[in-house]
Backbone atoms as SQL, in Angstrom:
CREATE TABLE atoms (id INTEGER PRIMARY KEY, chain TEXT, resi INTEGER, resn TEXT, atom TEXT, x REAL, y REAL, z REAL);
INSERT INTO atoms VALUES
  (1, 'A', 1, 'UNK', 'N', -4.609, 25.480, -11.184),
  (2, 'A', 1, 'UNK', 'CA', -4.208, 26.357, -10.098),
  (3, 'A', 1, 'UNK', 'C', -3.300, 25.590, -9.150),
  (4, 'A', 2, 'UNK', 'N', -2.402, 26.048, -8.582),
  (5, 'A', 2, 'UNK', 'CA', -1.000, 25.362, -8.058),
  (6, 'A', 2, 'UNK', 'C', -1.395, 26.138, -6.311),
  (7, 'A', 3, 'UNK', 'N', -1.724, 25.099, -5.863),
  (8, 'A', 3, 'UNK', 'CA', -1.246, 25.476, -4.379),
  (9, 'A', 3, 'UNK', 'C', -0.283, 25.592, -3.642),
  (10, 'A', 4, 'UNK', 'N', -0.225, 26.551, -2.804),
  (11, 'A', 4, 'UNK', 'CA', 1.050, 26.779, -2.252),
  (12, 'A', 4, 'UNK', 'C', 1.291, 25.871, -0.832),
  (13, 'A', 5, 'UNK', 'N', 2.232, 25.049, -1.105),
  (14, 'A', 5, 'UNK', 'CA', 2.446, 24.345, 0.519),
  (15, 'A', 5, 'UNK', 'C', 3.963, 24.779, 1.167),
  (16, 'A', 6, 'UNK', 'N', 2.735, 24.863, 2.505),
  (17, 'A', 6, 'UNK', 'CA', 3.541, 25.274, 3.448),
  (18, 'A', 6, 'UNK', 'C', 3.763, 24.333, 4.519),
  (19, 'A', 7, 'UNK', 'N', 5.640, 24.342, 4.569),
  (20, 'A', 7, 'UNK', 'CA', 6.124, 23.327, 5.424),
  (21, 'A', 7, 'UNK', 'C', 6.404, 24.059, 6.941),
  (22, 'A', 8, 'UNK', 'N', 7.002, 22.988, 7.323),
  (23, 'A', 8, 'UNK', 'CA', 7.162, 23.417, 9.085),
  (24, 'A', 8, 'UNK', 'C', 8.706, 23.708, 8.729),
  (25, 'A', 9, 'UNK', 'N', 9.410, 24.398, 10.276),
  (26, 'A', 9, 'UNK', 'CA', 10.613, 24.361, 10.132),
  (27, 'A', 9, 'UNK', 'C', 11.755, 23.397, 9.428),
  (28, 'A', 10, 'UNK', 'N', 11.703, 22.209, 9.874),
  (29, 'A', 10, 'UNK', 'CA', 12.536, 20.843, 9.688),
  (30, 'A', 10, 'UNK', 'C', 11.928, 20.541, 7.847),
  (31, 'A', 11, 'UNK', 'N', 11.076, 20.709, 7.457),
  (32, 'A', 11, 'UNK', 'CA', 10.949, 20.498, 6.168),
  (33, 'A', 11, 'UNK', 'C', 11.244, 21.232, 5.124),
  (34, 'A', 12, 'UNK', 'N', 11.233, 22.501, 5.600),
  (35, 'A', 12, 'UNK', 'CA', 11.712, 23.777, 5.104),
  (36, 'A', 12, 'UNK', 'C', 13.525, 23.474, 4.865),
  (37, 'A', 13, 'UNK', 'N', 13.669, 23.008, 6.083),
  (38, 'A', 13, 'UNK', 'CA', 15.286, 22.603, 5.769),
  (39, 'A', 13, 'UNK', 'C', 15.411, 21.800, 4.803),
  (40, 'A', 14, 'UNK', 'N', 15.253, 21.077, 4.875),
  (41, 'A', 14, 'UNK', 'CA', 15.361, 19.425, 4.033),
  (42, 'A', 14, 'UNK', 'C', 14.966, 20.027, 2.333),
  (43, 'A', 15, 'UNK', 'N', 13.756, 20.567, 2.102),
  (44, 'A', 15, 'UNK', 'CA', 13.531, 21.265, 0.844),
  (45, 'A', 15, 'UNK', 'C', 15.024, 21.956, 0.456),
  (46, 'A', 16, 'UNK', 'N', 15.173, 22.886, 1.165),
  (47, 'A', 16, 'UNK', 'CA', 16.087, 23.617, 0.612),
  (48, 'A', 16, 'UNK', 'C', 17.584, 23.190, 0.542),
  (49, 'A', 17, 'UNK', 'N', 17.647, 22.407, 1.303),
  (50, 'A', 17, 'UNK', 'CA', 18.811, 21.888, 0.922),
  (51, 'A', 17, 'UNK', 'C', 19.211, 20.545, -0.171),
  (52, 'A', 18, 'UNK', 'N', 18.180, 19.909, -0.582),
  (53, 'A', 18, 'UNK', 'CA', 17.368, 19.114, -1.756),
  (54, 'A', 18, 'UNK', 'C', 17.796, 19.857, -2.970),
  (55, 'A', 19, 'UNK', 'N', 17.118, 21.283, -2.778),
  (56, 'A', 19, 'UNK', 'CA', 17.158, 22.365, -4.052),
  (57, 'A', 19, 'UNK', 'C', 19.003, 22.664, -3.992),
  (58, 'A', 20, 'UNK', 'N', 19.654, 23.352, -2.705),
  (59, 'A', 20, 'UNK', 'CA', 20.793, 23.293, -2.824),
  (60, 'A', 20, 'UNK', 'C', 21.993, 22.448, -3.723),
  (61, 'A', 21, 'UNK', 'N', 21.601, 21.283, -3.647),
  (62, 'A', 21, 'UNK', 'CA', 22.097, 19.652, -4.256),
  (63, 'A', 21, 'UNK', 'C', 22.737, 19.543, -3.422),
  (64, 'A', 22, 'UNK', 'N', 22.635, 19.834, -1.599),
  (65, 'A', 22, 'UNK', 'CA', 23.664, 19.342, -0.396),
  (66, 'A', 22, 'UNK', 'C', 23.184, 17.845, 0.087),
  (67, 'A', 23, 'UNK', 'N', 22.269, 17.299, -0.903),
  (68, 'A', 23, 'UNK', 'CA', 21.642, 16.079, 0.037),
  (69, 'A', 23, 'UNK', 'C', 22.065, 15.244, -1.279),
  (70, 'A', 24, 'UNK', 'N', 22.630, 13.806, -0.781),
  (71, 'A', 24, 'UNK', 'CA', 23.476, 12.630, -1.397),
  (72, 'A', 24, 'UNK', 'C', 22.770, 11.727, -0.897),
  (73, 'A', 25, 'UNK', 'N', 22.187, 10.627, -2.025),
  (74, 'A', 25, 'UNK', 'CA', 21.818, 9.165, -1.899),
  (75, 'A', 25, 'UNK', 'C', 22.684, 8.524, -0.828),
  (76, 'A', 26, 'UNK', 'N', 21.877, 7.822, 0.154),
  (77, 'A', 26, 'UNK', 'CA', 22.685, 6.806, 0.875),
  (78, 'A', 26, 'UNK', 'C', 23.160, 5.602, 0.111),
  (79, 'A', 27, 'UNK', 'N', 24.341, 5.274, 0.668),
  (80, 'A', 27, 'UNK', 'CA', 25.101, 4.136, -0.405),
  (81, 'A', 27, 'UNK', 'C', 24.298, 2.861, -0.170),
  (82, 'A', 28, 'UNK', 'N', 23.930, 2.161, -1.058),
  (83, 'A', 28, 'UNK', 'CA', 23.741, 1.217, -1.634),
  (84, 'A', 28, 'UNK', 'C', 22.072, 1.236, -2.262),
  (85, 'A', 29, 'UNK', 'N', 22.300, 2.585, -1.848),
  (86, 'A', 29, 'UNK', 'CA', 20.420, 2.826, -2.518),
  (87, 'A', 29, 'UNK', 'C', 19.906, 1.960, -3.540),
  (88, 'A', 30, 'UNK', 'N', 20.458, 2.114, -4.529),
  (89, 'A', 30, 'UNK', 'CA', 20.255, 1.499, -5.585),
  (90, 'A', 30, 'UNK', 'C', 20.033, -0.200, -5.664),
  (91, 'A', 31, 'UNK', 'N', 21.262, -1.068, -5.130),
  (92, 'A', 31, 'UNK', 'CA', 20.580, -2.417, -4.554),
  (93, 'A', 31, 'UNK', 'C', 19.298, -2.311, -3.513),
  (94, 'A', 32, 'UNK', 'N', 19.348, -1.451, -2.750),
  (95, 'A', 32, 'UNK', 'CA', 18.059, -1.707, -1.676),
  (96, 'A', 32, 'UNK', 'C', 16.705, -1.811, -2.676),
  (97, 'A', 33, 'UNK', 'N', 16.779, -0.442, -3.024),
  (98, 'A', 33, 'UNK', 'CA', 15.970, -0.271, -3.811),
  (99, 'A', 33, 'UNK', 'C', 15.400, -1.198, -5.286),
  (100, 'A', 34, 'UNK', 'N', 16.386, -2.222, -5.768),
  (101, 'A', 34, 'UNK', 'CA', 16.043, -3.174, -6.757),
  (102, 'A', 34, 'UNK', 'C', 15.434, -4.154, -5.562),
  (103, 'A', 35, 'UNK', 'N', 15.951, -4.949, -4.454),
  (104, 'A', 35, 'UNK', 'CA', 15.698, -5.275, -3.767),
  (105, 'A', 35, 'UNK', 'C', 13.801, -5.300, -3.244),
  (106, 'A', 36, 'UNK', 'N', 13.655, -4.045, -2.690),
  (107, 'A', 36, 'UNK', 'CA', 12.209, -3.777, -2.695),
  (108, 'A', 36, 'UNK', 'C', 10.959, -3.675, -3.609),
  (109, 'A', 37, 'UNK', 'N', 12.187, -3.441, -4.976),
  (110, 'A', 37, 'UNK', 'CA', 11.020, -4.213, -5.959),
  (111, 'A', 37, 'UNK', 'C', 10.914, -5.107, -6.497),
  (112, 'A', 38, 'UNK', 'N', 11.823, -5.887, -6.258),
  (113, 'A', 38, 'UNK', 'CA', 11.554, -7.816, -5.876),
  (114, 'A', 38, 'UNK', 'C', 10.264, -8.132, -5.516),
  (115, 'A', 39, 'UNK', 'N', 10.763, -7.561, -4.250),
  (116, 'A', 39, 'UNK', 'CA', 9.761, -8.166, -2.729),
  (117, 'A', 39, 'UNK', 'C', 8.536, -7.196, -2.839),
  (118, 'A', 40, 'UNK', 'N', 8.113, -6.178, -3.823),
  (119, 'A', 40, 'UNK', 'CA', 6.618, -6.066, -3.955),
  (120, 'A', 40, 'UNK', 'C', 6.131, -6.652, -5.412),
  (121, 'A', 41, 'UNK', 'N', 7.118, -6.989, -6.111),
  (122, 'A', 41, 'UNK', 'CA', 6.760, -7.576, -7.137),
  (123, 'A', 41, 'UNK', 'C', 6.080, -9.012, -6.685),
  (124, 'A', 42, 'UNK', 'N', 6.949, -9.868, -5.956),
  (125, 'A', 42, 'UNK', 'CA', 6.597, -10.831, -5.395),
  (126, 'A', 42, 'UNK', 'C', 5.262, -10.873, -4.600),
  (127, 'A', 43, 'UNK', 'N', 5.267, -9.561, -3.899),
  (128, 'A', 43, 'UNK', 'CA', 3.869, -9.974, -3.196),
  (129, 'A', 43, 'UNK', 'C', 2.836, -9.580, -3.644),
  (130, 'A', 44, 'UNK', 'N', 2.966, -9.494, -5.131),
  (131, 'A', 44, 'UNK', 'CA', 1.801, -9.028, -5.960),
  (132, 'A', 44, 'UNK', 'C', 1.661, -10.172, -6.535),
  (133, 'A', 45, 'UNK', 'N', 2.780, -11.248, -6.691),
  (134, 'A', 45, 'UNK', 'CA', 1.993, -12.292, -7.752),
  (135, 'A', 45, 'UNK', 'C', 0.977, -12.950, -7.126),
  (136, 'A', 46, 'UNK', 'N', 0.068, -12.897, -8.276),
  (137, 'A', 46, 'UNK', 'CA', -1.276, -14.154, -8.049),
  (138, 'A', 46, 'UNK', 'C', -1.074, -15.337, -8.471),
  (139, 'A', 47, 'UNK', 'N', -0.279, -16.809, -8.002),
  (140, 'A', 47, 'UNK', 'CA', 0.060, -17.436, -8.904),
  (141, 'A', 47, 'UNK', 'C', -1.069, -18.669, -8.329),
  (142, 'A', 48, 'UNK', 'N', -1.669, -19.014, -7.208),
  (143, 'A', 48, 'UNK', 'CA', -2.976, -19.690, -6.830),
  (144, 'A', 48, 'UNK', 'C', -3.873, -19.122, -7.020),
  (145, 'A', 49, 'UNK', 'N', -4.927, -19.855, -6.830),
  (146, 'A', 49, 'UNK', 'CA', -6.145, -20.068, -7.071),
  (147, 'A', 49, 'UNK', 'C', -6.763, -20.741, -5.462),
  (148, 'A', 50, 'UNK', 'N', -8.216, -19.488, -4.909),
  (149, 'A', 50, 'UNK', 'CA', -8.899, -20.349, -3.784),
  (150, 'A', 50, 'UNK', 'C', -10.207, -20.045, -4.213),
  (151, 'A', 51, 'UNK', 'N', -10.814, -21.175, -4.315),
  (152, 'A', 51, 'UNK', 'CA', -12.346, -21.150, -4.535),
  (153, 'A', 51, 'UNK', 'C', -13.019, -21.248, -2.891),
  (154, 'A', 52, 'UNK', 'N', -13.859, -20.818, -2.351),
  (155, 'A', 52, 'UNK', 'CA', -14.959, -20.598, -1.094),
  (156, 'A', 52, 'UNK', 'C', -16.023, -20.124, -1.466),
  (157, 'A', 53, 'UNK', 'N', -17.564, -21.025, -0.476),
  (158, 'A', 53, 'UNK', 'CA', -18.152, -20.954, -0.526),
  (159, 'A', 53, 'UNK', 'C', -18.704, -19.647, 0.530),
  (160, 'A', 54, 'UNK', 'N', -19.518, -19.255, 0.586),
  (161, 'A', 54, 'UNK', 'CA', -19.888, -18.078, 1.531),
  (162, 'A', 54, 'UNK', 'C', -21.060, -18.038, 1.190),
  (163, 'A', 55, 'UNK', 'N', -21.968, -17.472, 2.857),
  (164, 'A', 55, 'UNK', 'CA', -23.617, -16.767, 2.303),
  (165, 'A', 55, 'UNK', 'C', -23.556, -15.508, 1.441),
  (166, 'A', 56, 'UNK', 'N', -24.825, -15.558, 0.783),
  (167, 'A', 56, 'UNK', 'CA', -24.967, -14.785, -0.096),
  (168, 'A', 56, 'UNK', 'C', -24.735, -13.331, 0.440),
  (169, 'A', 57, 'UNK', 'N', -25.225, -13.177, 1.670),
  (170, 'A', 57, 'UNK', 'CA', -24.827, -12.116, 2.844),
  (171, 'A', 57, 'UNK', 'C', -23.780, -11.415, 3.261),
  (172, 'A', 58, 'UNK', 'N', -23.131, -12.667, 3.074),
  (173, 'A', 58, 'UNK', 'CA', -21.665, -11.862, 3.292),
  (174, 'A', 58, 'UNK', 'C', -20.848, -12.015, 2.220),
  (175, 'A', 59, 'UNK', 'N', -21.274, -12.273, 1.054),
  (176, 'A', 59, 'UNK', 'CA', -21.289, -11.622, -0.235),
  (177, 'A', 59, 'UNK', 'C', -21.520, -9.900, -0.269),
  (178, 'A', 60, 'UNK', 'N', -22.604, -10.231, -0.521),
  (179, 'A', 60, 'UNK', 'CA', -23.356, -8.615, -0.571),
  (180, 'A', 60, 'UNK', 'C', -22.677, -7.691, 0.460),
  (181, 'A', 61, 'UNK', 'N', -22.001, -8.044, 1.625),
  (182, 'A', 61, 'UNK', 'CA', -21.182, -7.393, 2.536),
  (183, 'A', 61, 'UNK', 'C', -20.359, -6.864, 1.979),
  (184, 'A', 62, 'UNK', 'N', -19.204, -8.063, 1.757),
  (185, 'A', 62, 'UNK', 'CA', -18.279, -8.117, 0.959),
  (186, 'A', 62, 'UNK', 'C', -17.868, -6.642, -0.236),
  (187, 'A', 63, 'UNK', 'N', -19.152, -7.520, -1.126),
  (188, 'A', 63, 'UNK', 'CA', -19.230, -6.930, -2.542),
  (189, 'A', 63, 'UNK', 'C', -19.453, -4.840, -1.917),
  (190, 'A', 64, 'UNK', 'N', -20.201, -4.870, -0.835),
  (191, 'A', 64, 'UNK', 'CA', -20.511, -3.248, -0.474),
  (192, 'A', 64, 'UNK', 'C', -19.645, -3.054, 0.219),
  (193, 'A', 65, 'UNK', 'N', -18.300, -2.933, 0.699),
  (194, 'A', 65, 'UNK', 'CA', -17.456, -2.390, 1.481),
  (195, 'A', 65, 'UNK', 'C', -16.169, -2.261, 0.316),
  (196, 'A', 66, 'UNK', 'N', -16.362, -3.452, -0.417),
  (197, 'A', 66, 'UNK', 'CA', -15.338, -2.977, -1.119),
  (198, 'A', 66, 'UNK', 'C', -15.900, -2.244, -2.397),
  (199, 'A', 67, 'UNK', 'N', -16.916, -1.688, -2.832),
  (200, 'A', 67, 'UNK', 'CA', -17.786, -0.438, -3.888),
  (201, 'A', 67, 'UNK', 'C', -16.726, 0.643, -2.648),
  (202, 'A', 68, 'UNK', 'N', -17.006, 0.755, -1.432),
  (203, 'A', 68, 'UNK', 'CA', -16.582, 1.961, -0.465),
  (204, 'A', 68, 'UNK', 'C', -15.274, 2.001, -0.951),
  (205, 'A', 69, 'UNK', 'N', -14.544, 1.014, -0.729),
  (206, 'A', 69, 'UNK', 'CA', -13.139, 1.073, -1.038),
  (207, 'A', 69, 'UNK', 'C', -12.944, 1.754, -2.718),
  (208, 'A', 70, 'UNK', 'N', -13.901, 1.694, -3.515),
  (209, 'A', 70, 'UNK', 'CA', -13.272, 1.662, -5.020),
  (210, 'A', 70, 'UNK', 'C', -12.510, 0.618, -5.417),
  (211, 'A', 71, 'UNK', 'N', -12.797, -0.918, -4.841),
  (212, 'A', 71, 'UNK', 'CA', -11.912, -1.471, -5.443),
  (213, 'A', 71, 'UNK', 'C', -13.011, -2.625, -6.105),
  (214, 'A', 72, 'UNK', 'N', -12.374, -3.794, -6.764),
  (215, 'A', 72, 'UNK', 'CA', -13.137, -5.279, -6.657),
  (216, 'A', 72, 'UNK', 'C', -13.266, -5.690, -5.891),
  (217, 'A', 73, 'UNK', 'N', -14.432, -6.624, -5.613),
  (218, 'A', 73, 'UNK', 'CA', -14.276, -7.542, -4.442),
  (219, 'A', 73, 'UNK', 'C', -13.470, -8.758, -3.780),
  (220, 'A', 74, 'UNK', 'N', -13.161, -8.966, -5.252),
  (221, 'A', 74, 'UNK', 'CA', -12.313, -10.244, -5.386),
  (222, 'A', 74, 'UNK', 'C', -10.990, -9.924, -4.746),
  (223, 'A', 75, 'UNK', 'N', -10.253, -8.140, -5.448),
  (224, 'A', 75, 'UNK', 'CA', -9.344, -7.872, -4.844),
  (225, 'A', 75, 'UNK', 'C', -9.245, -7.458, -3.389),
  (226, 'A', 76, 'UNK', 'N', -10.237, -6.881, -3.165),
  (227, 'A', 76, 'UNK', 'CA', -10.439, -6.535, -1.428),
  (228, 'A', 76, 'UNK', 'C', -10.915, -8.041, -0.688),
  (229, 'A', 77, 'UNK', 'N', -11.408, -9.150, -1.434),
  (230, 'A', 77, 'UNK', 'CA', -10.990, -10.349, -0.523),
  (231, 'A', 77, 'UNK', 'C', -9.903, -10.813, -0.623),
  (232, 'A', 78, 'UNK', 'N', -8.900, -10.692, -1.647),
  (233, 'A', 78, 'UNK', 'CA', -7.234, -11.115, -1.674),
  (234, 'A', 78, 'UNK', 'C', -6.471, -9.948, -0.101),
  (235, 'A', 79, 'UNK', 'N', -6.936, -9.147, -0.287),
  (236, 'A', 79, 'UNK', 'CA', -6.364, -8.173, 0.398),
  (237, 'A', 79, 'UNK', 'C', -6.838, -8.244, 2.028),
  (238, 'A', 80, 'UNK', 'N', -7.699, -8.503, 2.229),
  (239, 'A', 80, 'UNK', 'CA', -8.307, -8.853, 3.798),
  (240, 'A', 80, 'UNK', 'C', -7.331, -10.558, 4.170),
  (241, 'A', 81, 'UNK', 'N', -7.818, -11.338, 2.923),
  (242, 'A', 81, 'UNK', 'CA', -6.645, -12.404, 3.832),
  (243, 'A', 81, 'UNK', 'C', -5.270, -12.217, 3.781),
  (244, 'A', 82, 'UNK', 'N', -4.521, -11.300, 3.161),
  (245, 'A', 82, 'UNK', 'CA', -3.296, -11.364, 2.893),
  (246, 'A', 82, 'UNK', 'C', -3.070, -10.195, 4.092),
  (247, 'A', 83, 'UNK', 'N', -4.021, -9.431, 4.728),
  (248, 'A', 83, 'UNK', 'CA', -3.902, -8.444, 6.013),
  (249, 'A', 83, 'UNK', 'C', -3.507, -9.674, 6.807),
  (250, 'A', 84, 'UNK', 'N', -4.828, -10.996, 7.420),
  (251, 'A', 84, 'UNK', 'CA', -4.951, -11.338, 8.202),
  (252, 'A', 84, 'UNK', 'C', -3.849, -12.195, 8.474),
  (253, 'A', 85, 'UNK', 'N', -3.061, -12.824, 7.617),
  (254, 'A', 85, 'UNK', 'CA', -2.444, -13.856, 7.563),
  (255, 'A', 85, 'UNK', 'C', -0.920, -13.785, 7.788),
  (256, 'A', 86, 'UNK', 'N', -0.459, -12.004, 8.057),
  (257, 'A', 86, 'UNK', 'CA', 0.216, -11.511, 7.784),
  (258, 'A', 86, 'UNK', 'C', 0.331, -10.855, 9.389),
  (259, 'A', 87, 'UNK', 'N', -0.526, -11.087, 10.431),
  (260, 'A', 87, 'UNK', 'CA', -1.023, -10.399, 11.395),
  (261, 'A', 87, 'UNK', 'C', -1.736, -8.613, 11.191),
  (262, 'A', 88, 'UNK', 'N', -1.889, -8.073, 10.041),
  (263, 'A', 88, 'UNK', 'CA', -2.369, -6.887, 10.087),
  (264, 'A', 88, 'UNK', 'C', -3.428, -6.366, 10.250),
  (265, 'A', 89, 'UNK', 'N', -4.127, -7.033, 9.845),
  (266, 'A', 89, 'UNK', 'CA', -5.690, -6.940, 9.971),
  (267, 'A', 89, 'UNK', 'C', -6.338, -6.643, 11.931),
  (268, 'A', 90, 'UNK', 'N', -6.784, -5.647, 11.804),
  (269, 'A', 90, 'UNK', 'CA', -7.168, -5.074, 12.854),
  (270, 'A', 90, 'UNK', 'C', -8.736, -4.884, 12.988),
  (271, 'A', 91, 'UNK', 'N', -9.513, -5.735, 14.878),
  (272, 'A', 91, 'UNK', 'CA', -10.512, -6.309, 15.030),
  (273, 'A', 91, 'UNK', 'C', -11.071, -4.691, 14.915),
  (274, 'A', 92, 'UNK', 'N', -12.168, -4.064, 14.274),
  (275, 'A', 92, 'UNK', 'CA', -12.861, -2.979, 14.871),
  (276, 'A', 92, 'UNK', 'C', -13.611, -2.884, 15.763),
  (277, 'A', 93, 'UNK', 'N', -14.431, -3.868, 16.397),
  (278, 'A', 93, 'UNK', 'CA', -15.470, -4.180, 17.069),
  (279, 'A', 93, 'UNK', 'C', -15.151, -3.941, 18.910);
């Protein structure tokens, strides 16, 4: 079953003029765009290795926030330091 979405004014434009073929790639799209998949290719490689010790506690933390996430733990601890280190990671407390 196909839902029907409904846009606002300004998107309604942009759709239809998409469908029109009045809307043209900005120039150099194509380098930008190889470009950006460089630079997420890159920040996907795993090419180290960090071994840490931790309580078993915040293990089991760990290991249960990221079950919430759907992810690994291993990957949701790559991903918390690569927030923090990066300034993104935001205090909740």
């Amino acid at each position: 079953m196909k839902t029907k979405v409904k846009y606002d004014e300004e998107e309604l434009e942009v759709v239809q003029a998409w469908e029109a073929g009045a809307l043209k790639p900005a120039s150099g799209m194509a380098q930008l765009l190889k470009d950006h998949r460089g630079m997420a290719e890159a920040s996907f490689k795993k090419d180290q290795r960090l071994n840490i010790r931790i309580s078993s506690r915040d293990l089991k933390s760990l290991q249960a926030r990221a079950l919430e996430e759907g992810i690994p733990y291993q990957t949701f601890a790559a991903s918390l330091l690569h927030k923090f280190v990066n300034g993104h990671l935001v205090n909740q407390r």
